[in-house]
C-alpha positions as a Markdown table, in Angstrom:
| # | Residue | x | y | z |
|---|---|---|---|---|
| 1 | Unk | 159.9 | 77.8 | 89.8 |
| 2 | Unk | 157.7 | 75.0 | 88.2 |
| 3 | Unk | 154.0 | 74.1 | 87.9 |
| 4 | Unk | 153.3 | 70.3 | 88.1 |
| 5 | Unk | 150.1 | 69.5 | 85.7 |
| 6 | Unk | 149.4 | 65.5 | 86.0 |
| 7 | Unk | 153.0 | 64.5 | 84.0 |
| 8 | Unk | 154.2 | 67.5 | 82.6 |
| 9 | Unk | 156.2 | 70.4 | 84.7 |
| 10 | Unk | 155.4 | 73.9 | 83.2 |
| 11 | Unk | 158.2 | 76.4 | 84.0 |
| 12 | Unk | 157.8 | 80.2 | 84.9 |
| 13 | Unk | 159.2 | 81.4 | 81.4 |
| 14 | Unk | 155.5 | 79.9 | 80.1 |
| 15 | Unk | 153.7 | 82.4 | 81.4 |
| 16 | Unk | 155.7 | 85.3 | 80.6 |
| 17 | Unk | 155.2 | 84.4 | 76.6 |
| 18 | Unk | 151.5 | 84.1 | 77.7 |
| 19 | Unk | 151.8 | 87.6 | 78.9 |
| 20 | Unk | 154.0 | 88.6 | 75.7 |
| 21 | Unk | 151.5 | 87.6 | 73.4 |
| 22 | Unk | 148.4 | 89.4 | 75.7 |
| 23 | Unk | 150.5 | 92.6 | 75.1 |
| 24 | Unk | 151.2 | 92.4 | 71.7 |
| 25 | Unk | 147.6 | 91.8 | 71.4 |
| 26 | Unk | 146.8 | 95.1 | 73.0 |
| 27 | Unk | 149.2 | 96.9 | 71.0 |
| 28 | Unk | 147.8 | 95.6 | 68.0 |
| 29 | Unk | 144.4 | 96.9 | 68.6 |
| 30 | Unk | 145.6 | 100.0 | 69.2 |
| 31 | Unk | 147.3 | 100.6 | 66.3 |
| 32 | Unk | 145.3 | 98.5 | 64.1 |
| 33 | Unk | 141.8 | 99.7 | 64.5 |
| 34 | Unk | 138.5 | 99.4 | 62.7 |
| 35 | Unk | 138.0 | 102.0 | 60.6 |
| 36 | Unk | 135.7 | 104.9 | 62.2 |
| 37 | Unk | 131.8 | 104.9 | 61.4 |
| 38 | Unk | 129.4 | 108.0 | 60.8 |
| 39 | Unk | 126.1 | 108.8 | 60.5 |
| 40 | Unk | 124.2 | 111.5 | 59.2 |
| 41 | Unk | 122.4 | 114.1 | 61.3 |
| 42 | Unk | 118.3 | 114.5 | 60.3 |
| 43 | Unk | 115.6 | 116.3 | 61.4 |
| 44 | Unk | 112.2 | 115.2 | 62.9 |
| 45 | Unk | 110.6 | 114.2 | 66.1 |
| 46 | Unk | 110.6 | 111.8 | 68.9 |
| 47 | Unk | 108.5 | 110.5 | 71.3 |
| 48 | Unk | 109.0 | 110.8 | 74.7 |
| 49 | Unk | 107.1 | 108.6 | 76.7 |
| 50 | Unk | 107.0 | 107.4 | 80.7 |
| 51 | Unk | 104.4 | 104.9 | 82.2 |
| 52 | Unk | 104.2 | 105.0 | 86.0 |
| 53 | Unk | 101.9 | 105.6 | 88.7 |
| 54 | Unk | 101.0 | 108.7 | 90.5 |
| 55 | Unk | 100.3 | 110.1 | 92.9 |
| 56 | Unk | 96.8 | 112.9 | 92.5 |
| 57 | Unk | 97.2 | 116.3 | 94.7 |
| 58 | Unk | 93.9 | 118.6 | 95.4 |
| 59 | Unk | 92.8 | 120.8 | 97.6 |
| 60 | Unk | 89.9 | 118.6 | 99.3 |
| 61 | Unk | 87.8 | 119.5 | 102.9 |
| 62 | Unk | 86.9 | 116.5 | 104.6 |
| 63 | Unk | 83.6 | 116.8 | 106.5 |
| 64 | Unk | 82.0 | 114.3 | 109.2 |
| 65 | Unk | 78.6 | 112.7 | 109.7 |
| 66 | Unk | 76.9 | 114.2 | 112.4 |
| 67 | Unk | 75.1 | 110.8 | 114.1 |
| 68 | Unk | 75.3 | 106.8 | 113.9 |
| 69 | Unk | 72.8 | 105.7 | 111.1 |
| 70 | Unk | 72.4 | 104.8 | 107.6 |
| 71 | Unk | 73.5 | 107.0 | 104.7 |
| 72 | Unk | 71.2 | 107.2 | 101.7 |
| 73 | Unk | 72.9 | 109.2 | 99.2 |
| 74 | Unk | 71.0 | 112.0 | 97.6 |
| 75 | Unk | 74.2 | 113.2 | 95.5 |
| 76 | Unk | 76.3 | 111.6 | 93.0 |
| 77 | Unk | 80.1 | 111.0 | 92.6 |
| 78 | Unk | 81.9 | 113.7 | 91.3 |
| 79 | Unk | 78.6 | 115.9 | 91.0 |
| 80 | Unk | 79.4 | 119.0 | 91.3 |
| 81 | Unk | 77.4 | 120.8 | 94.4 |
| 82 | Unk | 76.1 | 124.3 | 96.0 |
| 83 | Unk | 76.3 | 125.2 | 99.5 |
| 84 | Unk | 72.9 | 123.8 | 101.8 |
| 85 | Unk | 72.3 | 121.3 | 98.5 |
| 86 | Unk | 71.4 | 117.8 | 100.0 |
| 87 | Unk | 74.0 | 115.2 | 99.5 |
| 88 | Unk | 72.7 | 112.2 | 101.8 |
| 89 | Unk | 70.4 | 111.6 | 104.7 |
| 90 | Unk | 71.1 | 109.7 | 107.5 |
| 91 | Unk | 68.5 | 107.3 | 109.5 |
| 92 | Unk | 69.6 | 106.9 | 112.5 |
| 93 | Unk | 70.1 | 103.5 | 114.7 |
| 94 | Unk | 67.1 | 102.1 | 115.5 |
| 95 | Unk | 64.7 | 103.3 | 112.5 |
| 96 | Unk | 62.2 | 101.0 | 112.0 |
| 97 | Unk | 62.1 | 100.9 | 108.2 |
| 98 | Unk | 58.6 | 99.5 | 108.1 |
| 99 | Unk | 57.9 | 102.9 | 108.3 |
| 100 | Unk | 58.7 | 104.1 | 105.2 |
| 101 | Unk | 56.4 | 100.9 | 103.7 |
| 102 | Unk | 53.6 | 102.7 | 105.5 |
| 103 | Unk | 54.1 | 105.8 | 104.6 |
| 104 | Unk | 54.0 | 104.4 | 101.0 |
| 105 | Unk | 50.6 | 102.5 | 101.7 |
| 106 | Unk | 49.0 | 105.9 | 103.3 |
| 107 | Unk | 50.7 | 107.7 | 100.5 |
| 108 | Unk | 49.4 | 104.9 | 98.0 |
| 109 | Unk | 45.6 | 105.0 | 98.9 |
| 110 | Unk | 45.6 | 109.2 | 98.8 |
| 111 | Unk | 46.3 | 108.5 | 95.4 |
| 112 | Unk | 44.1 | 105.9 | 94.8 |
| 113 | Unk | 41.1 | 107.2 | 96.1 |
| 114 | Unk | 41.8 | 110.8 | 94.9 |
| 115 | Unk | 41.7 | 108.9 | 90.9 |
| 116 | Unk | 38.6 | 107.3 | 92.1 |
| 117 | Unk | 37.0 | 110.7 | 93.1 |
| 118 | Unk | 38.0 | 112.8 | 90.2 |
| 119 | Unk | 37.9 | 110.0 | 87.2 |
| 120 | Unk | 34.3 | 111.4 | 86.8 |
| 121 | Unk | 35.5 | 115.5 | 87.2 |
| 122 | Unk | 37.8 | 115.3 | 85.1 |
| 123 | Unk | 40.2 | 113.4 | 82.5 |
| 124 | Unk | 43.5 | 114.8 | 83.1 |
| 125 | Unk | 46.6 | 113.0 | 81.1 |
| 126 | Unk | 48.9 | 114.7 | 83.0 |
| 127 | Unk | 47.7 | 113.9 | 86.4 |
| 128 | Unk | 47.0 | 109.9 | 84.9 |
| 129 | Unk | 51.0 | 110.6 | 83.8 |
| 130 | Unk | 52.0 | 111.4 | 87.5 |
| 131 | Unk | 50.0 | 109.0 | 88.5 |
| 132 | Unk | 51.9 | 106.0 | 86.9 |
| 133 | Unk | 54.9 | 107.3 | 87.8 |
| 134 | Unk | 54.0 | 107.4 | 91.5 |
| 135 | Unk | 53.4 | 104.2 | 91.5 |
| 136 | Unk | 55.8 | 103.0 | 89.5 |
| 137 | Unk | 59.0 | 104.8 | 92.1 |
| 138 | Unk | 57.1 | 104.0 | 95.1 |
| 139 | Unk | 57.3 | 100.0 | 94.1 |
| 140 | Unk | 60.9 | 100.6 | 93.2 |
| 141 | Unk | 61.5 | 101.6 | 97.0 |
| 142 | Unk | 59.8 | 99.2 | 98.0 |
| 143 | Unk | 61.3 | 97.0 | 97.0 |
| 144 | Unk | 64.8 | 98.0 | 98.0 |
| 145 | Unk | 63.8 | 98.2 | 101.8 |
| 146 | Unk | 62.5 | 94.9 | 101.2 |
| 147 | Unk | 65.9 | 93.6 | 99.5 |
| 148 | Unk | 68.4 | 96.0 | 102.1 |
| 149 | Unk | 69.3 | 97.6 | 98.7 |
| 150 | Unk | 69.9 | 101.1 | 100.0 |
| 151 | Unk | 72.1 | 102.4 | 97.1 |
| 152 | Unk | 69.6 | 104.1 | 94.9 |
| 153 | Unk | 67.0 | 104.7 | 97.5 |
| 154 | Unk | 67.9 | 108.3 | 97.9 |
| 155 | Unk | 67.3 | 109.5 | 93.9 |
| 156 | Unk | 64.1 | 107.1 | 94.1 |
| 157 | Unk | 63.1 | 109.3 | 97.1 |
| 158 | Unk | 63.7 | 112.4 | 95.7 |
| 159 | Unk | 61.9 | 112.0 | 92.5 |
| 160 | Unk | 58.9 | 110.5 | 94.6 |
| 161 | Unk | 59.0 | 114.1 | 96.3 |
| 162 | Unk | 58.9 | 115.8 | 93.3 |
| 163 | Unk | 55.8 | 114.2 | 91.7 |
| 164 | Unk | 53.4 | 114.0 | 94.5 |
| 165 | Unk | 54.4 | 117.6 | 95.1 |
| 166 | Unk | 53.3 | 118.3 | 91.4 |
| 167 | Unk | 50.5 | 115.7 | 91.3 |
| 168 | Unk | 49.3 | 117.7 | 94.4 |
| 169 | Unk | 49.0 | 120.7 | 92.6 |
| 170 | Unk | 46.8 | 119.8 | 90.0 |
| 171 | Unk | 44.9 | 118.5 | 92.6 |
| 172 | Unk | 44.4 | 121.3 | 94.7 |
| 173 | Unk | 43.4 | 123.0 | 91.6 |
| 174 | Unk | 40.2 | 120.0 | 90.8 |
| 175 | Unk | 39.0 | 118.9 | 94.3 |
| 176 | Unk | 38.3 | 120.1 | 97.9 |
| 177 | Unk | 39.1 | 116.7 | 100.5 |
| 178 | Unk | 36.5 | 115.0 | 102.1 |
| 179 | Unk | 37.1 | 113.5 | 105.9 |
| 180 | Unk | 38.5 | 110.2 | 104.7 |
| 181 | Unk | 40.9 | 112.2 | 102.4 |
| 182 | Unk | 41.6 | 114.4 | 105.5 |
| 183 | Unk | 42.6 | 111.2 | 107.9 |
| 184 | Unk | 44.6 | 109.7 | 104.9 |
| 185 | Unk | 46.5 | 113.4 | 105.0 |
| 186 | Unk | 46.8 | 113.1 | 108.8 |
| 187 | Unk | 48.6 | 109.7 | 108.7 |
| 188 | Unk | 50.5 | 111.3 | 105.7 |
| 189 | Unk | 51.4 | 113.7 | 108.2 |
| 190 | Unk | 52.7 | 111.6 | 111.2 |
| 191 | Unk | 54.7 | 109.2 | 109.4 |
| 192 | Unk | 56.3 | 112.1 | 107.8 |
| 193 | Unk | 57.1 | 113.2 | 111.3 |
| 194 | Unk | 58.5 | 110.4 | 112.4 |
| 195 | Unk | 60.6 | 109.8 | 109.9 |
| 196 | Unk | 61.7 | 113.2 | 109.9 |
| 197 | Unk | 62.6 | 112.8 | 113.6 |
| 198 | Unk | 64.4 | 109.3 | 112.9 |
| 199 | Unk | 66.9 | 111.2 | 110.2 |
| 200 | Unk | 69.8 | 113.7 | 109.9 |
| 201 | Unk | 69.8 | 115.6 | 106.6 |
| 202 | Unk | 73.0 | 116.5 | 105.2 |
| 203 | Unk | 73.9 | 119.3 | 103.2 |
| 204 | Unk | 76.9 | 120.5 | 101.3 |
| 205 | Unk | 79.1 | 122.5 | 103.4 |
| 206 | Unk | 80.9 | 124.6 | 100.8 |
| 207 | Unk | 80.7 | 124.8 | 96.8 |
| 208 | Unk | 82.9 | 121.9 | 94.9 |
| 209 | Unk | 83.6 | 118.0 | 93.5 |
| 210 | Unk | 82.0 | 116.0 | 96.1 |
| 211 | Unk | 83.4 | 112.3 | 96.7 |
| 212 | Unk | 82.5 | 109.9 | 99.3 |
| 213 | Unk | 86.0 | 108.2 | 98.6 |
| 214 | Unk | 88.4 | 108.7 | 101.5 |
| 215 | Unk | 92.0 | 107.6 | 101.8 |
| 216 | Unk | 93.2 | 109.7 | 105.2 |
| 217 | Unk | 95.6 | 111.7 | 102.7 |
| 218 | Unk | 92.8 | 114.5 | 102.2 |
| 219 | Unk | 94.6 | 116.7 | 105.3 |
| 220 | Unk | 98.2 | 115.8 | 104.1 |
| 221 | Unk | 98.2 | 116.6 | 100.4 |
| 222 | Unk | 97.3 | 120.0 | 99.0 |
| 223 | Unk | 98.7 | 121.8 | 96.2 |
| 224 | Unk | 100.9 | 124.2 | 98.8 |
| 225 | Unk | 102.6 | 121.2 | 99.9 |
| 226 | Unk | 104.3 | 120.2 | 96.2 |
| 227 | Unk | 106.6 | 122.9 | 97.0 |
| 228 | Unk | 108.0 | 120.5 | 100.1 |
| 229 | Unk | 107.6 | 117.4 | 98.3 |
| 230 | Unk | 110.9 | 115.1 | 98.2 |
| 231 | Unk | 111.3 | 112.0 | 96.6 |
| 232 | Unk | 111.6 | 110.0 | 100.5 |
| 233 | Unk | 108.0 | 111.8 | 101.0 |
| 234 | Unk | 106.8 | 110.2 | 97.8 |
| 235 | Unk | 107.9 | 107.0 | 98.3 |
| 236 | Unk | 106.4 | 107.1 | 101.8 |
| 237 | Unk | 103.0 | 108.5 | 100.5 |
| 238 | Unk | 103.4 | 105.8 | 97.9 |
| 239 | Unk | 104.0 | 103.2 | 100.5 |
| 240 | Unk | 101.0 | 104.7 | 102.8 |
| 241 | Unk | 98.4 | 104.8 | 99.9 |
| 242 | Unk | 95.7 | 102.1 | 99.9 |
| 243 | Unk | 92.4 | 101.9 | 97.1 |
| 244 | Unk | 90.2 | 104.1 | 98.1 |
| 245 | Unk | 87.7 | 103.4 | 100.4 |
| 246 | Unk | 84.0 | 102.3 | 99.4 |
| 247 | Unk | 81.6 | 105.1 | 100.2 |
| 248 | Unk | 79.8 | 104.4 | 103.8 |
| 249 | Unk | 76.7 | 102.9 | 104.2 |
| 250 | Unk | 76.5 | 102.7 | 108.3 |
| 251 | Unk | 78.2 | 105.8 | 109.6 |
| 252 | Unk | 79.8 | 106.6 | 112.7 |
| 253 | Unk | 79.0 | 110.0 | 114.4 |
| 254 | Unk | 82.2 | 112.1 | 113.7 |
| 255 | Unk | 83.5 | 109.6 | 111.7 |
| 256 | Unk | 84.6 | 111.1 | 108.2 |
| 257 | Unk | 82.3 | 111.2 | 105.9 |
| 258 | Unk | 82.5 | 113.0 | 102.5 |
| 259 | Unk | 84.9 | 115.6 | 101.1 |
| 260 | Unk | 84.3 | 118.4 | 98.6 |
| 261 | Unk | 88.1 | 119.3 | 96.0 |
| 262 | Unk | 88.3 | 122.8 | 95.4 |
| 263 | Unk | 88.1 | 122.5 | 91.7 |
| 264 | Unk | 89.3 | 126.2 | 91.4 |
| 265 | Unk | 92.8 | 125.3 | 93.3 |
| 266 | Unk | 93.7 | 123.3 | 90.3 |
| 267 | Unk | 94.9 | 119.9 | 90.6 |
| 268 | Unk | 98.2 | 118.0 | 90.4 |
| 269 | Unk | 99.8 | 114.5 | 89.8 |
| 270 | Unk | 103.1 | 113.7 | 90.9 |
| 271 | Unk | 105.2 | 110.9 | 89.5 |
| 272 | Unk | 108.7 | 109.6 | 89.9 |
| 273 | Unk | 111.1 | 109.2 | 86.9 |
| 274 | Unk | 115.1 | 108.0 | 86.8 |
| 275 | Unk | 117.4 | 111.2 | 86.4 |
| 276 | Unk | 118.7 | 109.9 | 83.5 |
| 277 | Unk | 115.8 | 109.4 | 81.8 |
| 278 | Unk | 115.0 | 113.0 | 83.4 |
| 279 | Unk | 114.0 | 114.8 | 79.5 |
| 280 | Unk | 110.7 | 117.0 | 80.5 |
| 281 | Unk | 111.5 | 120.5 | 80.9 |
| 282 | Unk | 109.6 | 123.2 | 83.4 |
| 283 | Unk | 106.7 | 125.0 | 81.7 |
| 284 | Unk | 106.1 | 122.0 | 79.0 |
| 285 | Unk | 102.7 | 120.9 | 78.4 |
| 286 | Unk | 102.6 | 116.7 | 78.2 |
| 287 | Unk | 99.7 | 114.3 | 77.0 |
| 288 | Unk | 98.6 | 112.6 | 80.1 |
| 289 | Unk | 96.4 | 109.0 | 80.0 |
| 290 | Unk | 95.0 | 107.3 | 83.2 |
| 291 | Unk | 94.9 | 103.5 | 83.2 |
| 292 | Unk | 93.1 | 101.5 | 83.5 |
| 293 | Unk | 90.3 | 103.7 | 83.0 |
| 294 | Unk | 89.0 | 104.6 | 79.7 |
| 295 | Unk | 92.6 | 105.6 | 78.3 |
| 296 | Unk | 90.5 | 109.7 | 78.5 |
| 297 | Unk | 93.7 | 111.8 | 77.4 |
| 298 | Unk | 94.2 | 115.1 | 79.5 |
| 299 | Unk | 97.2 | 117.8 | 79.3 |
| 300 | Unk | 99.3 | 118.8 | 81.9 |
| 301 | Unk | 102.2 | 121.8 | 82.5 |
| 302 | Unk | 105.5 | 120.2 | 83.8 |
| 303 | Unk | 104.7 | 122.6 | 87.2 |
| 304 | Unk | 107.8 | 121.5 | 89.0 |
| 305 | Unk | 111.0 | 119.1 | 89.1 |
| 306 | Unk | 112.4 | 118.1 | 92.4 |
| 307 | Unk | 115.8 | 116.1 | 91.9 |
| 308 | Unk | 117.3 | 113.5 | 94.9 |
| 309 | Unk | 119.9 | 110.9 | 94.4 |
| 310 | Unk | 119.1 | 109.5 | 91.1 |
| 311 | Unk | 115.4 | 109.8 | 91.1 |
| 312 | Unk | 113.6 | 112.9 | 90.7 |
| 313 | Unk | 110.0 | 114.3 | 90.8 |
| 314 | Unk | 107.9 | 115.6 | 88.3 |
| 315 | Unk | 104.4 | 117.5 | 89.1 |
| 316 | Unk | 102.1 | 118.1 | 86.1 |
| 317 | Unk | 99.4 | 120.7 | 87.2 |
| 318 | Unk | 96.7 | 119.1 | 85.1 |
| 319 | Unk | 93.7 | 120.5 | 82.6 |
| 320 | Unk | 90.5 | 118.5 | 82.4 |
| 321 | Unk | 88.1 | 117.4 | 84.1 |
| 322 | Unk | 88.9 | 116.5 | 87.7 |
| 323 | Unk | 85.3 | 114.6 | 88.1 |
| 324 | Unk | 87.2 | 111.8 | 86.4 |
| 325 | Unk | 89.6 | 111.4 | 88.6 |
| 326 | Unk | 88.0 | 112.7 | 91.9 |
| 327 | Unk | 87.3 | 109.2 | 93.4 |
| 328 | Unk | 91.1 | 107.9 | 92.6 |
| 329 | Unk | 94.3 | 108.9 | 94.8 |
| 330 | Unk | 97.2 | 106.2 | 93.2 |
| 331 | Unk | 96.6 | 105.8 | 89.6 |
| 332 | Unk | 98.8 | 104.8 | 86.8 |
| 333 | Unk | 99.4 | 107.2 | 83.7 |
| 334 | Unk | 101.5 | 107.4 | 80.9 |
| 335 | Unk | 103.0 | 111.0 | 80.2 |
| 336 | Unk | 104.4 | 111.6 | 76.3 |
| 337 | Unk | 105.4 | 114.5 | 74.8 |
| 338 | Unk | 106.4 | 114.8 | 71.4 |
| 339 | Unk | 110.4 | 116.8 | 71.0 |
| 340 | Unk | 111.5 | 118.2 | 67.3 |
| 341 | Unk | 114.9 | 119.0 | 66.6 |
| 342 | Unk | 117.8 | 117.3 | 65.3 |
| 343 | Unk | 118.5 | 113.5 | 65.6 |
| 344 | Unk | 121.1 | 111.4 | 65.7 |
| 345 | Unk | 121.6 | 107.9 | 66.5 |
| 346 | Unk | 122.0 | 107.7 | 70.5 |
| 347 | Unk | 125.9 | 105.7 | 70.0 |
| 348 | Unk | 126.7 | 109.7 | 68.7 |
| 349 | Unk | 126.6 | 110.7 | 72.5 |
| 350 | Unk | 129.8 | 110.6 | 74.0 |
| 351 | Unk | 131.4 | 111.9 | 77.6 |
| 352 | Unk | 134.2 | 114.8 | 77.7 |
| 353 | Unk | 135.3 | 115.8 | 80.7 |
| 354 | Unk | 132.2 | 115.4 | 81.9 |
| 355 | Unk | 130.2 | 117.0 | 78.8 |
| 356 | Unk | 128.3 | 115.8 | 76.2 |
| 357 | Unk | 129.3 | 115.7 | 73.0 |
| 358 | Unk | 129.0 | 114.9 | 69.2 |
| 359 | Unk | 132.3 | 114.0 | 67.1 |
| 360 | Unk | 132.0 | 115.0 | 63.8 |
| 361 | Unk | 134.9 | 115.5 | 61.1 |
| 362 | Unk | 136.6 | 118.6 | 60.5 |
| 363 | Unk | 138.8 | 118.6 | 57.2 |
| 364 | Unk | 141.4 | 116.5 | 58.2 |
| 365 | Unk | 140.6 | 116.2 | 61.5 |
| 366 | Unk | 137.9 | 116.2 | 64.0 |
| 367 | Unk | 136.3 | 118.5 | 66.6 |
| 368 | Unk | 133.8 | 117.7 | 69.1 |
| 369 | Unk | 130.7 | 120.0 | 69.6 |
| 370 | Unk | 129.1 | 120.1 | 72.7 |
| 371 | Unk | 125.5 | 119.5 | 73.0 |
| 372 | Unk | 122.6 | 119.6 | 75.2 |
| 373 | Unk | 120.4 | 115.9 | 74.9 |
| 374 | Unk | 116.5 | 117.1 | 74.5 |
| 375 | Unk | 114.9 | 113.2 | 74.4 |
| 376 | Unk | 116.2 | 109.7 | 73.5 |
| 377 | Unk | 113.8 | 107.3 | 72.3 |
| 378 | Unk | 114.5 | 103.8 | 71.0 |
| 379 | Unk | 118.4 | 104.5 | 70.2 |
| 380 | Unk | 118.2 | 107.9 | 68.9 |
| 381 | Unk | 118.5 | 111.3 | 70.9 |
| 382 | Unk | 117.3 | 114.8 | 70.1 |
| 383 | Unk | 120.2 | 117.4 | 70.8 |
| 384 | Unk | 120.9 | 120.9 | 70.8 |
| 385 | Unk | 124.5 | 122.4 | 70.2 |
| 386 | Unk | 125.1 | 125.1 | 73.2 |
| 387 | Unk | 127.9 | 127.1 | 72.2 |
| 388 | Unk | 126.8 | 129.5 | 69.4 |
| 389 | Unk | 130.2 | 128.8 | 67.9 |
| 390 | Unk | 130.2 | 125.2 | 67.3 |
| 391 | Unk | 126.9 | 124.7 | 64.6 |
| 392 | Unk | 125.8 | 122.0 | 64.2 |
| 393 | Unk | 123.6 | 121.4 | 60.8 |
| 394 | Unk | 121.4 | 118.9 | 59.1 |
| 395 | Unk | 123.1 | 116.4 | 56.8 |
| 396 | Unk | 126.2 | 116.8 | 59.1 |
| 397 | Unk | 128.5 | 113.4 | 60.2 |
| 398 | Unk | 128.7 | 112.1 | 63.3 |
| 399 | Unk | 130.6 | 109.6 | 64.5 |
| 400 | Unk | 129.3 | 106.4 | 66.1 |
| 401 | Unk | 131.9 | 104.2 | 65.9 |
């Protein structure tokens, strides 16, 4: 058999040398090797580290506005709340807002002719103190009705309250109203009532976190469901998450409108990791950051580990303060724990028969010890020898080569 190559004909017999030569080659190697390499076994620490996102678990009641209108929110997110405490008020469709600039005008001449009246009676700082501050909240709402700014309406509102309710008590105390006082009260009166007609006030409905922030997982995800959690159920939560919604300005009767988490349930975040990068252990407490917020660092108890085909699950019941995360569902994190023991360089690890071993150098010989991997970090592994017969000690050789 020949090979034609442009002029020249190679035979058959060429390629069997080729072949000749490849196995001498291999058989050379073999026998001839590079002379083995150790290293020395030391003690310290590494750090083990994940960044990812995750997924945040509470136990949250979702609770639903009661007509059409517009909210005015008299609660804060993440404010913690009692049962019957107002959160937000609700003016329904068709609320003529030019109603609450009246009611400001009536409201606005009480108090002007009341300091006209008693400036000769008496000189009272704190009343000319309430006084100021009347008028300085009651042009603050004015001019957010006039500007369709509605956001911090609700705490101007409530404030308002509170001082004309304490500028009416010193008041009370001083002076006795004449008839144009008493038709100024009257108007007070019926604007009050028609305003209080034209709203829906709405109270807390239990004790808790409140949050206006709703993502449609509030009913899916609670802390009894971890348990059932798999890896395909995370990736499909994962797929199904959006950003939270903004809170509502124009509600819907029925339509969702607040929740309140449980803070006393606990909460939980649940992130994916590679087995084989698979190092935190049941019971251990990690270092938890949320990005990109302010980088706040929190603790969490490894609270369960759910393996599948190659990936796994890790939930961290958390400590801190859940107000900080109350209005997030997705967030990224970075989990790190710091693991002591003994170290060797990560090219010690080898596979026996399916274990994991060190080789180290026995007299003239040399014995592998079988050994548990705690962490490996930037080419160097934590380990734990797990047959009380085979010790393993520091300043011991290991082979990595």
């Amino acid at each position: 058999m020949k090979l034609v190559l442009g002029r020249r004909r190679i035979r058959f017999r060429f390629f069997v040398f080729i072949g000749l030569i490849i196995l001498a080659a291999v058989y050379i190697y073999d026998v001839i090797q590079l002379p083995p390499s150790y290293a020395f076994v030391s003690f310290g620490e590494l750090l083990l580290e994940y960044n990812t996102e995750a997924v945040i678990i509470r136990q949250e009641a979702v609770y639903s506005a009661p007509a059409h209108g517009k909210a005015i929110y008299h609660a804060f997110e993440g404010e913690s709340v009692i049962p019957e405490q107002r959160i937000a008020l609700l003016y329904k469709e068709g609320f003529d807002k030019g109603i609450i600039n009246q009611l400001h005008a009536v409201q606005e001449k009480i108090s002007s002719y009341q300091q006209e009246n008693l400036i000769e009676q008496v000189l009272d700082s704190d009343l000319d103190k309430l006084s100021r501050d009347i008028r300085m909240i009651a042009s603050s709402i004015q001019d957010s009705v006039r500007l369709n700014s509605f956001q911090s309406l609700g705490s101007h509102e409530t404030r308002l309250r509170r001082l004309l309710v304490q500028r009416q008590k010193v008041i009370d105390k001083i002076s006795e109203p004449d008839e144009y006082l008493n038709r100024l009260y009257e108007q007070e009166g019926q604007l009050l009532k028609v305003i209080h007609d034209w709203t829906v006030e709405i109270k807390a409905q239990q004790a808790g976190i409140i949050s206006f922030y709703l993502d449609g997982l509030e009913n899916i995800l609670a802390p009894s469901s971890i348990d059932r959690l798999t890896p395909e159920d995370f990736k499909t939560v994962m797929d199904y998450a959006v950003p939270s919604s903004t809170p509502i300005i124009e509600t819907k009767a029925e339509q969702p409108f607040y929740k309140i988490v449980d803070p006393l349930a606990g909460w939980f975040v649940v992130f994916e990791i590679p087995v084989k990068d698979l190092y935190f252990e049941l019971g251990r407490q990690l270092d938890v950051r949320f990005f990109p917020d302010d980088g706040a660092q929190f603790s969490g108890t490894v609270h369960k580990i759910i393996k599948g085909k190659g990936k796994a699950l890790v939930a961290l019941e958390m400590n801190g303060e859940l107000e900080k995360a109350v209005s997030r569902r997705v967030i990224a994190l970075q989990a790190s724990e710091s693991i002591e023991g003994l170290i060797v360089p990560e090219t010690a690890l080898k596979k026996r028969n399916g274990y994991t071993v060190v080789n180290v150098p026995d007299r003239d010989a040399e014995m592998d010890i079988e050994v548990s991997v705690k962490a490996v970090s930037d080419g160097y592994a934590v380990i734990e020898p797990i047959s009380d017969n085979q010790i393993l000690k520091l300043h011991d050789q290991v082979r990595i080569r």
